[in-house]
C-alpha positions in Angstrom: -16.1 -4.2 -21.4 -15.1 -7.7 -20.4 -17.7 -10.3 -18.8 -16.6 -10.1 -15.3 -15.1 -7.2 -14.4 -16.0 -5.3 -10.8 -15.4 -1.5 -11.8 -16.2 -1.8 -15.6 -19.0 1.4 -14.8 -16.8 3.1 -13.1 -14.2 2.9 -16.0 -16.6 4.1 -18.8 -17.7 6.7 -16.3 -14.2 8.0 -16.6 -13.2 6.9 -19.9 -16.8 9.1 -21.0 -15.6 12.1 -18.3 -12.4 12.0 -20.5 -13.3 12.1 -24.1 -16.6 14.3 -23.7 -15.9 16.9 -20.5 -16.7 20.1 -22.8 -19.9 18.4 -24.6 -21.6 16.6 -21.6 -24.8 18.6 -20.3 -24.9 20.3 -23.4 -25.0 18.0 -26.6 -24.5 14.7 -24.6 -25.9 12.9 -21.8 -23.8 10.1 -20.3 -25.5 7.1 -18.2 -24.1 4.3 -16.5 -24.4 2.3 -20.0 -25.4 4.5 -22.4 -25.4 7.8 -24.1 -27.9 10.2 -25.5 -26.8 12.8 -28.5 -29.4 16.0 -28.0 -30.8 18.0 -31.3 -33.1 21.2 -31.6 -35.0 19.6 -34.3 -34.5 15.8 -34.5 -35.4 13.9 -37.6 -38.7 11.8 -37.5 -39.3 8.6 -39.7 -42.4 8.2 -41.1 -44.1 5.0 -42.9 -43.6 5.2 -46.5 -46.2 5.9 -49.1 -46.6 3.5 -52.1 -46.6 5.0 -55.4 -44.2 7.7 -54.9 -40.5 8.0 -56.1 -38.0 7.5 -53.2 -35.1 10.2 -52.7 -31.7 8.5 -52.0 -29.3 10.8 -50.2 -25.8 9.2 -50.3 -22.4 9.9 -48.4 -19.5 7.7 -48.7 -16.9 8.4 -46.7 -13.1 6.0 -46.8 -14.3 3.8 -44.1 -18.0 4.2 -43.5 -21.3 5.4 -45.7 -24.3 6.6 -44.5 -27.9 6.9 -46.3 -31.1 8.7 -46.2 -34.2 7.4 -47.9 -37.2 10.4 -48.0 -40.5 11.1 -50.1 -42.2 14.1 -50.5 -45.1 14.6 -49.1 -48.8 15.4 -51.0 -47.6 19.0 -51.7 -44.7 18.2 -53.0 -42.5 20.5 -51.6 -41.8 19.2 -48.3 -39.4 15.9 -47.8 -39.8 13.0 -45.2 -37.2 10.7 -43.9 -38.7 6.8 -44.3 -35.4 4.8 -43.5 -31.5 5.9 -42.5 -28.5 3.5 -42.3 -25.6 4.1 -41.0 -22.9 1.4 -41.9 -18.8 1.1 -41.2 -17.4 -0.8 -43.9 -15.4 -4.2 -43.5 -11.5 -4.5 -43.8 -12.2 -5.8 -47.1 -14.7 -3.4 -48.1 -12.5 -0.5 -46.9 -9.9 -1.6 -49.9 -12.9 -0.9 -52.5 -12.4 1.9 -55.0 -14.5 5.0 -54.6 -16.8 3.9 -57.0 -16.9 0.5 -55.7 -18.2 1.9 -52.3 -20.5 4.1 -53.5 -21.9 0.6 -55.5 -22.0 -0.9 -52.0 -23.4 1.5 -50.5 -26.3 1.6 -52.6 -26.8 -1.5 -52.5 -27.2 -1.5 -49.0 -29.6 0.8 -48.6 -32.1 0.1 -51.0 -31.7 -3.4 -50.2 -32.1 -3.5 -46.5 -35.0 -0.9 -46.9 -37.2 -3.0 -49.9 -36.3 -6.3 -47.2 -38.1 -4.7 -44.7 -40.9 -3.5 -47.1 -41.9 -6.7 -48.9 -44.9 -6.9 -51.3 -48.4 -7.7 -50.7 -48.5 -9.9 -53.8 -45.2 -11.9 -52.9 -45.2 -15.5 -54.2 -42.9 -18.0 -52.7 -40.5 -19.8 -55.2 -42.1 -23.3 -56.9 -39.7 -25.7 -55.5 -41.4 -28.8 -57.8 -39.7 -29.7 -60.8 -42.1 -29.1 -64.1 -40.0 -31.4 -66.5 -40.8 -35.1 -64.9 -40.1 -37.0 -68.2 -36.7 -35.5 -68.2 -34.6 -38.3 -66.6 -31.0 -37.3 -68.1 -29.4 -33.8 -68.8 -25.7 -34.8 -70.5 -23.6 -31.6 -69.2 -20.6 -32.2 -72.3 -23.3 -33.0 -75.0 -21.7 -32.6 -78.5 -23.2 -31.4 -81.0 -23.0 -33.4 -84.1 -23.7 -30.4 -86.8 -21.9 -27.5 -85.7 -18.3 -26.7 -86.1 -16.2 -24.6 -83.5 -14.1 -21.3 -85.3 -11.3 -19.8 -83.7 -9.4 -17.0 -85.4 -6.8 -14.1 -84.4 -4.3 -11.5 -85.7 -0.9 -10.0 -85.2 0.5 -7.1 -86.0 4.1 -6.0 -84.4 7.2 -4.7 -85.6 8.2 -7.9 -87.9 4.8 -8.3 -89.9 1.5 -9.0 -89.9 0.0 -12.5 -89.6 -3.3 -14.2 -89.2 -4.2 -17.8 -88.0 -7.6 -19.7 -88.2 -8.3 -23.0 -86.4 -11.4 -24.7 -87.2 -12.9 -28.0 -85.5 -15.1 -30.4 -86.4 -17.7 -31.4 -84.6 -15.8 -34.8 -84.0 -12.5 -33.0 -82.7 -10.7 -32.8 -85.5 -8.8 -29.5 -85.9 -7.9 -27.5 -89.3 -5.0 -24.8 -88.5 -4.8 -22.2 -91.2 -1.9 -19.3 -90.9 -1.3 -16.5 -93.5 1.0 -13.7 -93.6 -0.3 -10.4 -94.7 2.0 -8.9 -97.2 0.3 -5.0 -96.5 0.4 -2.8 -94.1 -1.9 -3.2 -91.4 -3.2 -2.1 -88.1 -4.1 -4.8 -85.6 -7.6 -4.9 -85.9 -7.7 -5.0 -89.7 -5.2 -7.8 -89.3 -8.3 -9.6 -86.7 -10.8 -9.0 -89.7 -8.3 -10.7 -92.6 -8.0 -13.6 -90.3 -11.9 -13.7 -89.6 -12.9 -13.3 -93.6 -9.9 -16.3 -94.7 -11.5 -19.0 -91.9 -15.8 -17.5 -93.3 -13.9 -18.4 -96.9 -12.6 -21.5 -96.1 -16.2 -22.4 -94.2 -18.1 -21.8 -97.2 -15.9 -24.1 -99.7 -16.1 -27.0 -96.8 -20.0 -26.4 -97.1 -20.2 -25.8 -93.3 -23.8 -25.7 -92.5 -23.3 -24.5 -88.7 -20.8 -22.2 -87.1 -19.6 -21.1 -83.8 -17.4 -18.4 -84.2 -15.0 -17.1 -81.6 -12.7 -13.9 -81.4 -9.5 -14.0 -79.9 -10.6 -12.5 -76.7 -11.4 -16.2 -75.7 -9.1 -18.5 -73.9 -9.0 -21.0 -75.6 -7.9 -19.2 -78.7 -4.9 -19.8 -77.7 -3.7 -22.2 -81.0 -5.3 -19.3 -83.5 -2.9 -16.6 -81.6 -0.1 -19.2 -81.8 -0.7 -19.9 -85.5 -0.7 -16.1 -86.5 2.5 -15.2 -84.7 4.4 -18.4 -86.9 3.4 -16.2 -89.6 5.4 -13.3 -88.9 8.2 -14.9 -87.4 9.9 -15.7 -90.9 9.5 -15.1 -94.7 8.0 -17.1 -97.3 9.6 -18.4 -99.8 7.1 -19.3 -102.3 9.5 -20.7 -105.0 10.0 -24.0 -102.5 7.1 -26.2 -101.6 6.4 -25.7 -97.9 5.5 -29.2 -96.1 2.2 -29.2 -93.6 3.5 -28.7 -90.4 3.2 -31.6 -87.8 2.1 -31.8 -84.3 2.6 -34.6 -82.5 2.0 -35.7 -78.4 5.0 -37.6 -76.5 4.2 -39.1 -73.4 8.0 -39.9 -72.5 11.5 -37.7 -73.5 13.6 -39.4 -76.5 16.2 -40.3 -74.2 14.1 -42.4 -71.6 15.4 -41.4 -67.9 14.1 -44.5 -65.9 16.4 -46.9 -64.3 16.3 -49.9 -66.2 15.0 -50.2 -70.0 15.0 -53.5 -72.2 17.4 -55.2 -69.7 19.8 -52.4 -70.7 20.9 -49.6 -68.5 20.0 -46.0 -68.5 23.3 -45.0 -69.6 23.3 -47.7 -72.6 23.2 -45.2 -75.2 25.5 -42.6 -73.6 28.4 -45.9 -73.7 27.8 -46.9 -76.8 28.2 -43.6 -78.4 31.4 -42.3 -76.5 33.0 -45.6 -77.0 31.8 -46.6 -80.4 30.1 -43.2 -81.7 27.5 -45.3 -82.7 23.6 -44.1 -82.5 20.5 -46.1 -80.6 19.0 -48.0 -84.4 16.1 -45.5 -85.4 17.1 -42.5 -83.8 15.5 -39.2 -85.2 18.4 -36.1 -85.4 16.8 -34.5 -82.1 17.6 -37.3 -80.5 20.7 -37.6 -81.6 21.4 -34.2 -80.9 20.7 -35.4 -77.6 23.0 -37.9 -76.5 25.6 -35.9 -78.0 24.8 -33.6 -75.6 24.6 -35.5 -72.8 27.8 -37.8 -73.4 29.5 -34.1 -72.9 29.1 -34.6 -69.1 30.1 -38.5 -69.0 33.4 -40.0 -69.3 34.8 -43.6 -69.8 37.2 -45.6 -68.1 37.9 -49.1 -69.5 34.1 -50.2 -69.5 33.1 -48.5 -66.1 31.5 -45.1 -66.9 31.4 -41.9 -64.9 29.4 -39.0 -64.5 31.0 -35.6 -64.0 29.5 -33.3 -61.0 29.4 -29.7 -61.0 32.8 -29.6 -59.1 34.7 -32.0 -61.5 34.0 -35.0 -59.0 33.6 -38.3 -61.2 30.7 -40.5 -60.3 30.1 -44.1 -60.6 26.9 -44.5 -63.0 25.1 -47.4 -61.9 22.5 -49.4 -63.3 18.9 -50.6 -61.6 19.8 -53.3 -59.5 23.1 -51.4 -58.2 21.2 -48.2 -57.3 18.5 -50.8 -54.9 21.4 -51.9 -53.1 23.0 -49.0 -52.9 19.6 -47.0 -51.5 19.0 -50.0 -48.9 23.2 -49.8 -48.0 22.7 -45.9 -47.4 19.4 -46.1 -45.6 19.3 -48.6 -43.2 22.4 -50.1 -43.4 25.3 -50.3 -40.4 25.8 -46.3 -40.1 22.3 -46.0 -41.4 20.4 -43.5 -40.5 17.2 -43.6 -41.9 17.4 -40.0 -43.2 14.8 -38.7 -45.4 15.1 -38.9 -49.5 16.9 -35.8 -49.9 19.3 -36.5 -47.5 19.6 -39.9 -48.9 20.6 -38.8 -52.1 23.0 -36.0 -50.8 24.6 -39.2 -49.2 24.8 -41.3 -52.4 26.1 -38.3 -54.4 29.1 -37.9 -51.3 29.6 -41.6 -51.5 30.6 -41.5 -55.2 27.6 -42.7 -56.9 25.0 -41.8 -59.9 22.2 -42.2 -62.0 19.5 -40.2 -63.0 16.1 -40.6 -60.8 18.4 -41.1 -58.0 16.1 -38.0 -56.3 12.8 -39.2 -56.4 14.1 -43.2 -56.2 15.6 -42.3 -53.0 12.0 -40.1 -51.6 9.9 -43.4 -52.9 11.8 -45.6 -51.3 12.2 -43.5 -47.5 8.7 -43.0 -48.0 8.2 -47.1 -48.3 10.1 -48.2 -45.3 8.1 -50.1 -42.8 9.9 -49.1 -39.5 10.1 -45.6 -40.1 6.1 -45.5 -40.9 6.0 -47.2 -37.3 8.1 -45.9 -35.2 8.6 -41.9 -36.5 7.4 -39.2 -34.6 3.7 -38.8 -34.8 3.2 -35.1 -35.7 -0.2 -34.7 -36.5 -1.5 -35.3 -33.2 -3.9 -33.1 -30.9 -3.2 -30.0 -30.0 -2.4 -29.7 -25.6 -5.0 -27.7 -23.7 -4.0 -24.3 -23.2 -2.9 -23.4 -19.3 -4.9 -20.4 -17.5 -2.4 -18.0 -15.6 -3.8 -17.8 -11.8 -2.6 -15.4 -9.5 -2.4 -16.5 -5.7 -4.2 -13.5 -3.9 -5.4 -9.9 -5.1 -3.5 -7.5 -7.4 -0.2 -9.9 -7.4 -0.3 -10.3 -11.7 -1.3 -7.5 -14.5 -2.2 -8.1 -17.3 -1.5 -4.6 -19.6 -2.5 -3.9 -23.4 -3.0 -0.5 -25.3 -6.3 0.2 -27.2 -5.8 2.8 -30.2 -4.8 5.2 -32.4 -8.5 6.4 -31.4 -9.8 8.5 -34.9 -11.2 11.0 -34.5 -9.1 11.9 -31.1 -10.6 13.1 -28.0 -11.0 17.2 -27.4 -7.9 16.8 -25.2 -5.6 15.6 -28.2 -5.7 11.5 -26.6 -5.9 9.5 -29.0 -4.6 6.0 -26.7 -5.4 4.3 -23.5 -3.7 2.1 -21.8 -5.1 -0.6 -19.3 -4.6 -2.9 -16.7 -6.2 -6.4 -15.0 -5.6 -7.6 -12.6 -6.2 -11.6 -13.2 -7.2 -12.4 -9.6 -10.1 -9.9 -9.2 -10.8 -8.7 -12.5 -10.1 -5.3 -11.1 -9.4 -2.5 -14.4 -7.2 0.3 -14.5 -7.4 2.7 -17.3 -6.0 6.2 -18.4 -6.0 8.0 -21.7 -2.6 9.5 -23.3 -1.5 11.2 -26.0 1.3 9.0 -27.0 2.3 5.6 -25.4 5.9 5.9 -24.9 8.4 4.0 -22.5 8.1 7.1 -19.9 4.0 7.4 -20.8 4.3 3.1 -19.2 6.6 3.5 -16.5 4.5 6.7 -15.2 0.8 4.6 -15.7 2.1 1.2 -13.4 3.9 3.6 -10.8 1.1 5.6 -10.5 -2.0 3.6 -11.3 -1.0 0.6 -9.8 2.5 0.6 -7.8 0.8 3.5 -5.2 -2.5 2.2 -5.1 -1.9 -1.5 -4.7 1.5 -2.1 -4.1 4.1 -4.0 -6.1 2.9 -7.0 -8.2 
C-alpha cells in the first residue's frame, strides 16, 4: 500500500476477505499485515553436513523456478531439506528458453546456497602485482616470425573454387584463388583450399604459421577470392594478368566546389561542347562523364543541369554558390532557415551544383546570429506541479490493478481503486472484468453515495 494512506488495513482486510473467504481458518490465517499458510507436516531445514553429495530438486515453471537442496541422512535412506529458494524470474529472464531457465535456475540455487556456506580455508585474492620489473605490456605487438593464413572454399551451383590469403608478418598480403575442375562437396572444397596455401607455405620456407578457417571474420578476403573463382571460366590458352587492388581516397570525377581554379562542371563542358576528355583520364572515368553530361545541357557557354521534372538549372561555380547561400540565407526575405531548407530554396530559385546539400547545412550551422539568438532547447526540465484538492473527497484519483494470475476462487481477476488526493482516503473493489458499466457502477456506488459528488 501507499506511504500515507488512512484505511490501507482496512483495504487488505477486505481485499484478503475477498480473494481467500473459502480458505481462511482453515489453510490460512490473515492478520492486519501478514499472513500465515498452515501444513500437517511442515518442512524443517537442517545445517548441512560436509562430505555428503547434495540432492538438487528443480522445478521451472514459464515465469518462476523453485529449488530444494537435501542430503540424506547417516542411514541413508531418509532425506533432509538444507536450503529452498523460491525465485520469480525478471521480464528479461521470463523471455529465456526452457533450457535457458532451467540453466538459471541452477545457477541460482547452488550459488546462493555455496555464498552462504563459504569455506573454512578461504583465501582472499593477492591484490599485489608479482611482475615489478615489467614496466611495459604492448597490447598490438607484432610478431616478427610468424605469418597469418587465411583460407576458404565454395561450392554452389556454378563451380567449385578455393581462395588462400597469406600475410607476412610485415603486412604484406599474398591472395591465391583456384578453381576446382571436379566435383566437390563444400567441405572437400575447404580442405583443397587449406592443402594449396600448406603447399605454397612450404616452397616460401615459412618457418611459423597461424592458420585460420573460414569461420573467422576476418576471412573475409579468402571467401572473396574463392567465389572470383567460380564466377567465370578459365581460359588457359591466354595469359591471365595478376589482378590489382588499389585504395582511392576521392571518386574520379572530384565533386568539390572549386578544383585547380576550374569549376566542378569543367569537365562535363568541355566534353559536351568539344567531346574532348580531362588529359590522363582512365576509360572508367571516361565512362563517367559520359554519363554524367547525359543530365547536363548547354546553352551558348552557360550550362544547365536538368532536374527530375525537366526544370533546367543554372550550374554555378564556387564563388557563385557563396553568394548565392548568403543571398538565400540572410539576405532581404531571408529567413535564416536551416540547410535543408536552404537548399530546397536554391533548387526553387533555379540554381545548382553538386555539394549544394551539405554546403548549405555547413554554412547554417556557421552563422553567428543564429548560434546567438536561436531558441535554447537543451535547457532544464520545469518542476512538475502537484494536483491539490481544496477540502476532503472533492478529486479521485482511479487506476485498475490486474489481470490478477492465478484468479481469485470467485473468478476476479481485477480491482479497481480510488484516492482521494486530499486525505489519502482508498476505495477498492474486485471485478471480474473492468468494463464501461463495471466503472460507472464502482464511482456511483463506492464513492458518489458514500461521499457525494467530486
Amino acid at each position: 500500500m501507499p506511504f500515507g494512506l488512512k484505511n490501507a488495513g482496512a483495504t487488505y482486510q477486505r481485499a484478503m476477505v475477498t480473494l481467500f473467504h473459502d480458505m481462511m481458518h482453515k489453510e490460512i490465517e490473515v492478520y492486519v499485515d501478514d499472513m500465515i499458510a498452515k501444513s500437517k507436516s511442515p518442512p524443517v531445514l537442517i545445517p548441512p553436513a560436509p562430505g555428503r553429495p547434495l540432492i538438487l530438486y528443480l522445478t521451472v515453471l514459464e515465469s518462476s523456478m523453485g529449488g530444494v537442496l537435501g542430503q540424506h541422512d547417516l542411514s541413508g535412506k531418509k532425506e533432509h531439506a538444507i536450503y529452498y529458494l523460491s525465485k520469480k524470474f525478471t521480464d528479461y529472464e521470463s523471455r529465456y528458453t526452457m533450457l535457458e531457465r532451467t540453466c538459471c535456475a541452477l545457477g541460482s540455487a547452488v550459488a546462493d546456497h555455496l555464498a552462504a556456506q563459504p569455506v573454512a580455508d578461504y583465501e582472499p585474492m593477492r591484490i599485489d602485482f608479482s611482475d615489478d620489473n615489467i614496466f611495459l605490456i604492448e597490447k598490438n605487438a607484432r610478431d616478427h616470425e610468424t605469418w597469418t593464413m587465411l583460407f576458404d572454399g565454395v561450392s554452389n551451383e556454378l563451380g567449385h573454387g578455393i581462395g588462400v590469403v597469406l600475410i607476412s608478418p610485415e603486412g604484406k598480403v599474398f591472395p591465391l584463388t583456384a578453381k576446382l575442375c571436379f566435383e566437390c562437396t563444400h567441405n572437400i572444397a575447404e580442405y583443397e583450399a587449406c592443402i594449396m596455401g600448406l603447399q605454397v607455405v612450404c616452397d616460401m620456407s615459412i618457418k611459423k604459421l597461424k592458420v585460420l578457417g573460414d569461420s573467422m571474420e576476418d576471412n573475409r578476403m579468402a571467401d572473396a577470392l574463392a567465389t572470383l573463382a567460380v564466377m567465370f571460366d578459365l581460359n588457359l590458352e591466354f595469359e591471365l594478368h595478376p589482378i590489382q587492388i588499389t585504395k582511392r581516397d576521392v571518386p574520379a570525377y572530384c565533386m568539390n566546389v572549386g578544383n585547380d581554379n576550374k569549376p566542378w562542371y569543367f569537365d562535363i563542358k568541355q566534353y559536351i561542347k568539344c567531346r574532348e576528355y580531362p588529359y590522363e583520364a582512365l576509360e572508367n572515368d571516361k565512362r563517367t562523364i559520359r554519363r554524367l553530361a547525359m543530365n547536363f545541357f548547354l546553352s551558348g557557354e552557360v550550362l544547365y543541369k536538368r532536374n527530375h521534372d525537366m526544370v533546367l538549372l543554372r550550374c554555378v561555380d564556387e564563388e557563385e554558390a557563396k553568394q548565392i547561400m548568403t543571398d538565400i540565407y540572410e539576405g532581404i526575405c531571408g529567413t535564416h532557415a536551416n540547410g535543408h531548407m536552404m537548399a530546397r530554396q536554391i533548387l526553387r530559385s533555379g540554381y545548382y551544383w553538386t555539394t549544394m546539400e551539405s554546403d548549405c547545412i555547413k554554412y547554417a550551422r556557421e552563422c553567428k546570429k543564429c548560434q546567438i539568438y536561436m531558441d535554447k532547447i537543451h535547457v532544464a526540465a520545469s518542476p512538475l506541479h502537484i494536483l491539490s484538492a481544496p477540502w476532503p473527497f472533492s478529486l479521485w484519483g482511479m487506476d485498475v490493478i490486474g489481470p490478477i494470475d492465478p484468479k481469485a476462487s470467485n473468478g476476479h481477476r481485477f480491482i479497481l481503486v480510488a484516492i482521494d488526493y486530499f486525505t489519502k482516503w482508498i476505495e477498492a473493489a474486485s471485478y471480474c472484468n473492468v468494463t464501461r458499466g463495471v466503472v460507472l457502477k464502482f464511482i456511483k456506488k463506492q464513492l458518489i453515495c458514500r461521499y457525494g459528488l467530486p
